[in-house]
Backbone as CSV, one residue per row, in Angstrom:
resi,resn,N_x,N_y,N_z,CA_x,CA_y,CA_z,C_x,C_y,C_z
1,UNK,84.478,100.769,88.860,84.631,99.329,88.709,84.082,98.651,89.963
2,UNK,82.761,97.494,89.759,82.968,96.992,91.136,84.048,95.925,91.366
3,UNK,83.630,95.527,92.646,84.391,94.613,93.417,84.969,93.248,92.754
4,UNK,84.352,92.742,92.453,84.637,91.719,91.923,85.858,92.009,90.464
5,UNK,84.798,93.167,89.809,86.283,93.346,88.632,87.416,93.846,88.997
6,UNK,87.303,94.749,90.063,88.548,95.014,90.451,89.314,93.689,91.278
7,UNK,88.615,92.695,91.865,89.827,92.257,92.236,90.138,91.487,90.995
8,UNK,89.523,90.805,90.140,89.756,90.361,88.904,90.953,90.892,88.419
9,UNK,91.027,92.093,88.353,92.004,93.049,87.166,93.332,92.877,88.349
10,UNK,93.336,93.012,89.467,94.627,92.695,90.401,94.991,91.692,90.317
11,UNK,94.443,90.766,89.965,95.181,89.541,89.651,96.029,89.478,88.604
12,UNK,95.357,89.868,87.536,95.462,90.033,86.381,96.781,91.000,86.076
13,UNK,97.122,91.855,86.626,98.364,92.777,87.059,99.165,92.086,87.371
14,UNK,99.182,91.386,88.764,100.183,90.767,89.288,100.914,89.445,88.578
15,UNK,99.976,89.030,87.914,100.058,87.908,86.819,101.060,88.171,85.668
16,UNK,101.018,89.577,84.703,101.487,90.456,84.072,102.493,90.663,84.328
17,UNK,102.985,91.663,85.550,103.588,92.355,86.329,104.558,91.630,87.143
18,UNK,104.519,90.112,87.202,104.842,89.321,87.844,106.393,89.300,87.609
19,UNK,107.120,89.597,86.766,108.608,89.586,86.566,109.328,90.820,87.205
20,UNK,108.567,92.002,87.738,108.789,93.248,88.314,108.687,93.282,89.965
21,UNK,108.131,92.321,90.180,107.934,92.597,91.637,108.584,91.918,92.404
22,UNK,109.042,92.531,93.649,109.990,91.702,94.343,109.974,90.565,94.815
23,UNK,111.370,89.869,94.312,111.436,88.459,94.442,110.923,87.734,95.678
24,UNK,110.967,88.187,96.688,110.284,87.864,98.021,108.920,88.001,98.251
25,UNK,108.224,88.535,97.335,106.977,88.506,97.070,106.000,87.498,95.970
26,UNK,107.269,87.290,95.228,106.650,86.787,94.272,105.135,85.249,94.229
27,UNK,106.205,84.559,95.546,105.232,83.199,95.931,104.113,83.697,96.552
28,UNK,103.948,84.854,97.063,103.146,85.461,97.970,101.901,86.068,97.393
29,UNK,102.281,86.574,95.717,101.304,87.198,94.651,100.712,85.860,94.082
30,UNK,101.662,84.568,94.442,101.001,83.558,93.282,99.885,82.924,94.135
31,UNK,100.760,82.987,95.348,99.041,82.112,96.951,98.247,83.289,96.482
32,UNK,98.237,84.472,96.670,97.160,85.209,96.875,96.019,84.882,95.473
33,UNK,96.799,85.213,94.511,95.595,84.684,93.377,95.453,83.920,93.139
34,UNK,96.046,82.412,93.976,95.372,80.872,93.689,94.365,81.189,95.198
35,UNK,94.587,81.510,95.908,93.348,81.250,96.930,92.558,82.147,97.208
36,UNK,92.390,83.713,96.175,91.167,84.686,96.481,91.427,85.199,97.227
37,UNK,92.343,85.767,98.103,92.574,86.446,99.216,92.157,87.817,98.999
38,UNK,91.804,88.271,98.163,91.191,89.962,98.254,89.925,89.378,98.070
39,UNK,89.470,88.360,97.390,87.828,88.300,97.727,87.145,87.831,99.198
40,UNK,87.903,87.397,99.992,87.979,86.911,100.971,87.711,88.190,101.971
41,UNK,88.064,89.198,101.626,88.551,90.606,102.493,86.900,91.069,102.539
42,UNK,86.524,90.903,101.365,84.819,91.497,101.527,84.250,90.960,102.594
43,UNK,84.372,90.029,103.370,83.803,89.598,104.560,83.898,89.926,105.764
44,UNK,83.275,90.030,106.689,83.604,90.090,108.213,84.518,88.871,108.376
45,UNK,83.816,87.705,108.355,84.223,86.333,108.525,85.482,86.758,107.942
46,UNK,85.663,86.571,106.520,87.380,86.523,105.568,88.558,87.311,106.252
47,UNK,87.778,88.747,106.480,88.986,89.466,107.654,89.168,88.801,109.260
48,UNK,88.897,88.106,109.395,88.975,87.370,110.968,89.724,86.604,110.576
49,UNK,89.353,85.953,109.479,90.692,84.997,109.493,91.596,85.234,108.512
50,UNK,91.346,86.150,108.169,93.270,86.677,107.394,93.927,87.598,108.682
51,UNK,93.007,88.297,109.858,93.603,88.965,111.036,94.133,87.450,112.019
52,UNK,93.432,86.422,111.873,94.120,85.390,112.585,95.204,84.455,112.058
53,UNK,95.158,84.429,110.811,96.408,83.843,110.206,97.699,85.312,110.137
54,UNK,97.422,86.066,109.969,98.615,86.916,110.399,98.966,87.361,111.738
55,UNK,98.022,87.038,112.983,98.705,86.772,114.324,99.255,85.471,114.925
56,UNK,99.030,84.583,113.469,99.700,83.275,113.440,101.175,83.497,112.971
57,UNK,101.490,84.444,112.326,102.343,84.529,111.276,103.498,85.423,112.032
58,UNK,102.811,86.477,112.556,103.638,87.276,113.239,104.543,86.205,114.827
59,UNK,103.473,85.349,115.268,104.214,84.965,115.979,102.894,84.995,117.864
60,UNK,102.109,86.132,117.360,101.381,86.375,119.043,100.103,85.343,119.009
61,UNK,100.393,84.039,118.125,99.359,82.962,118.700,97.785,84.064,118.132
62,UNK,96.892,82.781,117.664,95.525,82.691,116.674,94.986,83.094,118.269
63,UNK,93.972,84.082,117.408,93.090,84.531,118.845,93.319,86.118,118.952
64,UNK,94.794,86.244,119.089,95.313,87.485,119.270,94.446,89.098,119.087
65,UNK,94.015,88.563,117.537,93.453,89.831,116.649,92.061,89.796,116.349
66,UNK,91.541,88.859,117.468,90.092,88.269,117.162,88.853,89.849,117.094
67,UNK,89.717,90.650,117.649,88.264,91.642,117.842,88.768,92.615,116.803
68,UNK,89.539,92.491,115.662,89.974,93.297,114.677,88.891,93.710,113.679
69,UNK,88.026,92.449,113.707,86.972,92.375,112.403,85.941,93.101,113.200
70,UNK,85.860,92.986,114.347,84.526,94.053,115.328,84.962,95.184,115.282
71,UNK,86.401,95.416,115.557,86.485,97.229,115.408,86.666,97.909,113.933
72,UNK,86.693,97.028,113.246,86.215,97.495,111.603,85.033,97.167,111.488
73,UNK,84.260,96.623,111.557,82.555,96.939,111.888,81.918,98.299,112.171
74,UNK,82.575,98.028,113.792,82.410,99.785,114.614,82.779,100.564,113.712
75,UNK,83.893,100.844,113.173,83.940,101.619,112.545,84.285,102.278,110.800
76,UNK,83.001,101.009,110.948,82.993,100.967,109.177,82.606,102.164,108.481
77,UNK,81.788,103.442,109.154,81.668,104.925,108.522,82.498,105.303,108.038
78,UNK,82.913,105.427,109.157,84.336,106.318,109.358,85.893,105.753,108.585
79,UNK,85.697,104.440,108.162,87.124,103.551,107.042,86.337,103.816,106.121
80,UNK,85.066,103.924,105.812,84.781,103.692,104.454,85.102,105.285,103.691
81,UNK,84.574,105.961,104.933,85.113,107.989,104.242,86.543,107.958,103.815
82,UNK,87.181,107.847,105.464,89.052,107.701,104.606,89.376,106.243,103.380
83,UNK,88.435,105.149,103.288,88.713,104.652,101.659,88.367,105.469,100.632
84,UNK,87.337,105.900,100.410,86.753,106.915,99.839,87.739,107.730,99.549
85,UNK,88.427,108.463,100.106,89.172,109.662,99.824,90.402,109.348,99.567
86,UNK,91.092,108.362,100.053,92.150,107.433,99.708,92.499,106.625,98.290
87,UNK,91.462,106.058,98.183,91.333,104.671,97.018,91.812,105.772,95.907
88,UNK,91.089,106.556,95.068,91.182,107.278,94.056,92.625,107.805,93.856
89,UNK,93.157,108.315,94.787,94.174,108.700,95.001,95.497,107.838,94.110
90,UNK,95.416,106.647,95.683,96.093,105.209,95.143,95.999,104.967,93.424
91,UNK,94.770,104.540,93.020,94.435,104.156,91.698,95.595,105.130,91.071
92,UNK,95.178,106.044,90.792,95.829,107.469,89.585,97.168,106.732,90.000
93,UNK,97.723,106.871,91.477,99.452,106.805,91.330,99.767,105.303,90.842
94,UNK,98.783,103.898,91.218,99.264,102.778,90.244,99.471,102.836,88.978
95,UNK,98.576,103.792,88.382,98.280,103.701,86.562,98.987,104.617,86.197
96,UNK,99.592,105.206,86.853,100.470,106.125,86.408,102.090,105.163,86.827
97,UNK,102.263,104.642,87.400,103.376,103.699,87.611,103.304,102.591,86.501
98,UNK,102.219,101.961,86.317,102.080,100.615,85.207,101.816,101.779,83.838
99,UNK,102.140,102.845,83.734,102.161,103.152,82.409,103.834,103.613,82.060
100,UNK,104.545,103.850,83.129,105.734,104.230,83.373,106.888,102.506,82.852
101,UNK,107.320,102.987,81.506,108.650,101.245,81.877,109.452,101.044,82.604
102,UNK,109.337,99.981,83.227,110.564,99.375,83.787,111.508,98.435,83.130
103,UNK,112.462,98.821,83.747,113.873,97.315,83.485,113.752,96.164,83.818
């Protein structure tokens, strides 16, 4: 699946799925798919400032995490092997959870 459908279909889950997930999350699934926040992630730029709004968030002041998006650059080989070997993984255990009922 590319990028785009997959984040499509996460929305689309959480949208679904939306009566299952924890209540403290819930406003948090509804910002994320009104404002694109996983399409946002495909960027250098988008990760700088989702790494600076969460050193806003945490509390250590915007700026903090500014060289976060450079050391995922540097070492974009080497994240993309462990996504690679990771992602697939993940997938099987979601679809095997969203095929599983809940209460």
């Amino acid at each position: 699946m590319e990028f785009h459908g997959f984040v499509k279909h996460v929305y689309e889950i959480l949208k679904i799925k939306r009566a299952i997930l924890p209540p403290p999350f819930v406003p948090v699934a509804d910002k994320m798919r009104r404002e694109d926040w996983l399409t946002s992630y495909e960027s250098l730029t988008g990760l700088s400032t989702a790494y600076d709004r969460i050193a806003c968030r945490i509390g250590i002041g915007s700026g903090h995490l500014a060289k976060a998006a450079d050391i995922v650059e540097e070492k974009r080989d080497f994240l993309s092997t462990q996504f690679n070997s990771l992602f697939p993984k993940l997938m099987e255990a979601v679809q095997s959870n969203l095929r599983t009922p809940h209460k």
